[in-house]
N, C-alpha and C positions, 0 to 999 in steps of 0.2 A: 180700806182693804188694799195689800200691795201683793200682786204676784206676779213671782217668776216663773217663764212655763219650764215644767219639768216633769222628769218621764216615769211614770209610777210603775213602782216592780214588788211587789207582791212576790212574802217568802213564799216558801213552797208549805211551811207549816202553818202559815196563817190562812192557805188556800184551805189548808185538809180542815181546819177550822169550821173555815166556813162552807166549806160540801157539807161538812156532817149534820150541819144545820138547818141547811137551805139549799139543795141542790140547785137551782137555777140562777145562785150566788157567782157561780163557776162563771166569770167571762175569760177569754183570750186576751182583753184588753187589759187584763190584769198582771200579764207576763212577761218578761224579757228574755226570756228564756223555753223556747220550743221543748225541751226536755221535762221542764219542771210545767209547765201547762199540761203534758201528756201524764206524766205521772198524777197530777191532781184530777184529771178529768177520769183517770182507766184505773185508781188505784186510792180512792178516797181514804183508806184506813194507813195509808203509807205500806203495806206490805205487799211484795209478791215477790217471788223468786221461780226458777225456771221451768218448776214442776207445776207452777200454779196453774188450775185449773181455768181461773179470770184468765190470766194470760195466755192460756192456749188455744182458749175462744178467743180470743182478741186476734191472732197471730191467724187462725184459721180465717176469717172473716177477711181479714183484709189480702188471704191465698195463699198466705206461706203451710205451711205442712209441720214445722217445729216451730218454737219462738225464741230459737236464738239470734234471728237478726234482730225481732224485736223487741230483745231483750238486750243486745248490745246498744242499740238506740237509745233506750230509756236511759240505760246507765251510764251514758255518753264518751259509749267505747268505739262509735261509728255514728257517722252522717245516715240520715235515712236515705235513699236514693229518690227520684223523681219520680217511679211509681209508687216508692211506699208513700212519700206525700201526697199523689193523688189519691192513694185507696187509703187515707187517714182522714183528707178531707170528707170522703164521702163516707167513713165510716163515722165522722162525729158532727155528718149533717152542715158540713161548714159552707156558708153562702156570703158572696157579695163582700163585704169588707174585713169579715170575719177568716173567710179564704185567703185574701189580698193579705192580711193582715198576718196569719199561718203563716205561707211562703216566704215574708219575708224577715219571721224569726229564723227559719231555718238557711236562710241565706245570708243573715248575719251569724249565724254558727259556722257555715262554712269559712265566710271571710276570716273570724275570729282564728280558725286553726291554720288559714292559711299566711294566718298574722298580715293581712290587707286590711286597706284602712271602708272602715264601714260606714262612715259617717252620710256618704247618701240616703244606704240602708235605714238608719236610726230616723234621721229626718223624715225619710218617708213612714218610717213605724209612727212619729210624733204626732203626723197631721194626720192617723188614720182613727190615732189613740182618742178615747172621748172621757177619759176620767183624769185627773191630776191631782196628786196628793198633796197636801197644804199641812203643814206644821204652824200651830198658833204660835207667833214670837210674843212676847209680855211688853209692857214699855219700857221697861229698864232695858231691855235687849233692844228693842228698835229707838229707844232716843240715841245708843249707841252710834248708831248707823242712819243719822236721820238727816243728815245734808243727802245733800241732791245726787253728788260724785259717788257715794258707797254703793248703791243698786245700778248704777251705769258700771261703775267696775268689774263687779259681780256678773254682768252680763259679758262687758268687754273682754274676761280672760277664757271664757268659750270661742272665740273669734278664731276662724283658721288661723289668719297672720297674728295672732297675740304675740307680743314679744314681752318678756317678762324682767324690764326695763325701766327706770321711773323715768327718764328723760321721755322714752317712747311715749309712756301713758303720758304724761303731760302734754305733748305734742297732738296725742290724738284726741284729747280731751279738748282742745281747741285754747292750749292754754288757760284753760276758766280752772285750774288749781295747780296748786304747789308742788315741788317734791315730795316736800315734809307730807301735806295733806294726803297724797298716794300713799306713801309709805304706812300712814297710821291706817288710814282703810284698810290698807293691804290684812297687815295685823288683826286688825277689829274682825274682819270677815270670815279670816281662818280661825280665829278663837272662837267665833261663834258656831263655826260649823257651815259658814255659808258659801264658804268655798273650801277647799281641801287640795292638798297634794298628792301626786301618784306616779311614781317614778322620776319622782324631782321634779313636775310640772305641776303647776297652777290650775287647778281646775276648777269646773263649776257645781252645786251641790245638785242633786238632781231632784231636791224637796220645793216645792215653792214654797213663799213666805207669804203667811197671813195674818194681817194685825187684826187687833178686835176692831169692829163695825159698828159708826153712830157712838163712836165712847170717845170726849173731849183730851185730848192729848196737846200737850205745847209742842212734843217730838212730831207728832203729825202733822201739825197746823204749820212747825218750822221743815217737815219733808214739800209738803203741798207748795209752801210759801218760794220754796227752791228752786221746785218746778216750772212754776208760774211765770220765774223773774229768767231762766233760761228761757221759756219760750217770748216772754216780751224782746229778751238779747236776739233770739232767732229771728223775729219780725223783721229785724234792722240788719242783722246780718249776713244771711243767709237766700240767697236767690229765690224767687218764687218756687221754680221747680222744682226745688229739693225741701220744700215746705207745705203744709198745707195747715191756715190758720181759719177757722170761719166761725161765726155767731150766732147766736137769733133770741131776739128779744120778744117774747110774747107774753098772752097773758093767761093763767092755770089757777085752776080751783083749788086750794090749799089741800083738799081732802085727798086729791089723786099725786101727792106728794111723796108718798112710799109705792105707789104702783110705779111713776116716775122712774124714781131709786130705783126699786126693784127690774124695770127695763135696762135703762143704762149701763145697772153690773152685768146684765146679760147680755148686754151689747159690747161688752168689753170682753168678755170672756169668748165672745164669739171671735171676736177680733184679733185677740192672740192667736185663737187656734187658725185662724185662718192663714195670717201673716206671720206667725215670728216662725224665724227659719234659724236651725241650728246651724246652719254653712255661710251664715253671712256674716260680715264683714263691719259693718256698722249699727250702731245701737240707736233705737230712733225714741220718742216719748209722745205718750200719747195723755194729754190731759183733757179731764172731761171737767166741766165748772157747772154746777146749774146754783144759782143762787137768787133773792129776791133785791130787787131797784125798789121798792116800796113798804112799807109800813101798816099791818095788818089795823093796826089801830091809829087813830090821832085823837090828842084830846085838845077840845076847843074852848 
C-alpha cells in the first residue's frame, strides 16, 4: 500500500447524499470549503431561498432579525464576520477540533479573496483533518510509476521552492536520475492524473494513491526493491543526523502475523499524519521491512 497525504473535499452533492441517509454522516472534516459545509449541515435537501422558513430560524437563532446576511454567506456573496462565526460555532454544537477546524475554513476564505497565499492555513486544516481519501491505482497504472523517483517527484512539485526545471530536479534528487528519466516521470504523472497543472504550474493531486494490499506484484516488489537500495546509498551517504536507520531482530508467533501487519499500517498512517508537512521543503522515505531470517519447516 503506497500513499500520498492528501486533502479530502467532499462535493457538496455527495454530502446532501449522505445526510439524507445518515445524519451523523455529516463531519466538518469532510469540507474545504466553510460555505458548502453550512449549506450541507442547515439545508440537507439542497433548497432554501430568502423567504425560507429553515432559514429564518436559522438567521433568528444565531440574532439577526432578517436572513439576509445569512443568506449572503451561504451564497458566497460575503465573509461571515467574527460574531457570526462565533454564534455558528455554538449554534452547530461545534467543540475542540471541530471549532479549530470551522475558523480555519473560514480564514482560508478570507485569504482566498484577498488573493494571500494560505498555505499555513491548509497545513494547519491537513494535521487537524482525520480522513484521507485514496483512489485504487491497478498494476498496469502503478508498474507505470514503480521506480523509486516517480512518488518522490509527485511529492517534490508541492515543495515551496519547486522549480519546474530538469537540471533543478536532477540536482535535488541527489543526482540518483537522469534528465531523460525526470522528464518521462514528469509525463507519466500528469497522464495519470497524479499530478496536474493550474495556471501553468505543476502541481500535486490532492488524491492519495493506494495499490491493492498482500497481492504479488513485480511492479511493487521493483517499487520496494528501489526504496531499499536508496536507503542502503543513505547509510553511507548521508550524515547520521539527517538519518535515522534502526533494526530489531526477534522472535514472533506466525499466527500474530496479520495483527503485526495490521499494527504497522497503523503506525504508518499515524506517521504521516503527524509529520508530513505541506510547507516543507524536503521529501524524506520512510520504509518499514518485517520479514522472516528462518524457515517454518526443515526436512531431515
Amino acid at each position: 500500500m503506497f500513499f500520498i497525504k492528501g486533502f479530502f473535499n467532499m462535493s457538496l452533492e455527495t454530502a446532501k447524499t449522505i445526510k439524507g441517509k445518515n445524519k451523523s454522516k455529516i463531519s466538518i472534516f469532510d469540507f474545504r470549503d466553510f460555505k458548502d459545509y453550512l449549506n450541507a449541515v442547515g439545508f440537507p435537501d439542497g433548497n432554501y431561498n430568502h423567504q425560507s422558513n429553515t432559514l429564518t430560524k436559522w438567521a433568528k437563532r444565531l440574532g439577526y432579525r432578517s436572513p439576509s446576511s445569512l443568506t449572503m454567506v451561504l451564497k458566497g456573496q460575503r465573509l461571515p464576520s467574527s460574531e457570526m462565526v462565533r454564534t455558528l460555532i455554538d449554534d452547530l454544537k461545534l467543540q475542540g477540533k471541530e471549532k479549530e477546524y470551522f475558523e480555519l475554513l473560514v480564514e482560508h476564505g478570507r485569504l482566498q479573496k484577498r488573493q494571500k497565499s494560505s498555505d499555513s492555513v491548509l497545513n494547519r486544516l491537513s494535521k487537524l483533518h482525520n480522513k484521507t481519501e485514496y483512489f485504487q491505482i491497478d498494476m498496469g497504472q502503478f508498474n507505470t510509476i514503480a521506480k523509486w523517483y516517480y512518488l518522490v517527484i509527485k511529492q517534490l512539485v508541492s515543495a515551496p521552492d519547486f522549480i519546474e526545471d530538469i537540471d533543478w530536479i536532477v540536482k535535488k534528487l541527489r543526482r540518483k536520475v537522469t534528465a531523460a528519466q525526470v522528464k518521462k516521470a514528469i509525463t507519466d504523472l500528469e497522464t495519470l492524473g497524479l499530478i496536474k497543472r493550474q495556471d501553468g504550474k505543476i502541481i500535486k493531486s490532492e488524491q492519495a494513491v493506494m495499490t491493492s494490499n498482500d497481492i504479488p506484484s513485480s511492479a511493487i516488489k521493483e517499487h520496494h526493491a528501489g526504496m531499499m537500495q536508496m536507503a542502503a546509498e543513505a547509510l553511507y551517504e548521508q550524515p547520521i543526523e539527517k538519518r535515522q536507520i534502526s533494526s530489531l531482530t526477534f522472535k514472533m508467533d506466525t499466527k500474530k502475523l496479520l495483527q503485526a501487519k495490521e499494527e504497522l499500517m497503523n503506525f504508518l498512517n499515524d506517521f504521516n499524519e503527524k509529520y508530513s508537512d505541506v510547507l516543507a521543503s524536503e521529501v524524506y522515505q520512510l520504509n518499514l521491512q518485517l520479514f522472516s531470517h528462518t524457515r517454518e519447516e526443515i526436512e531431515q
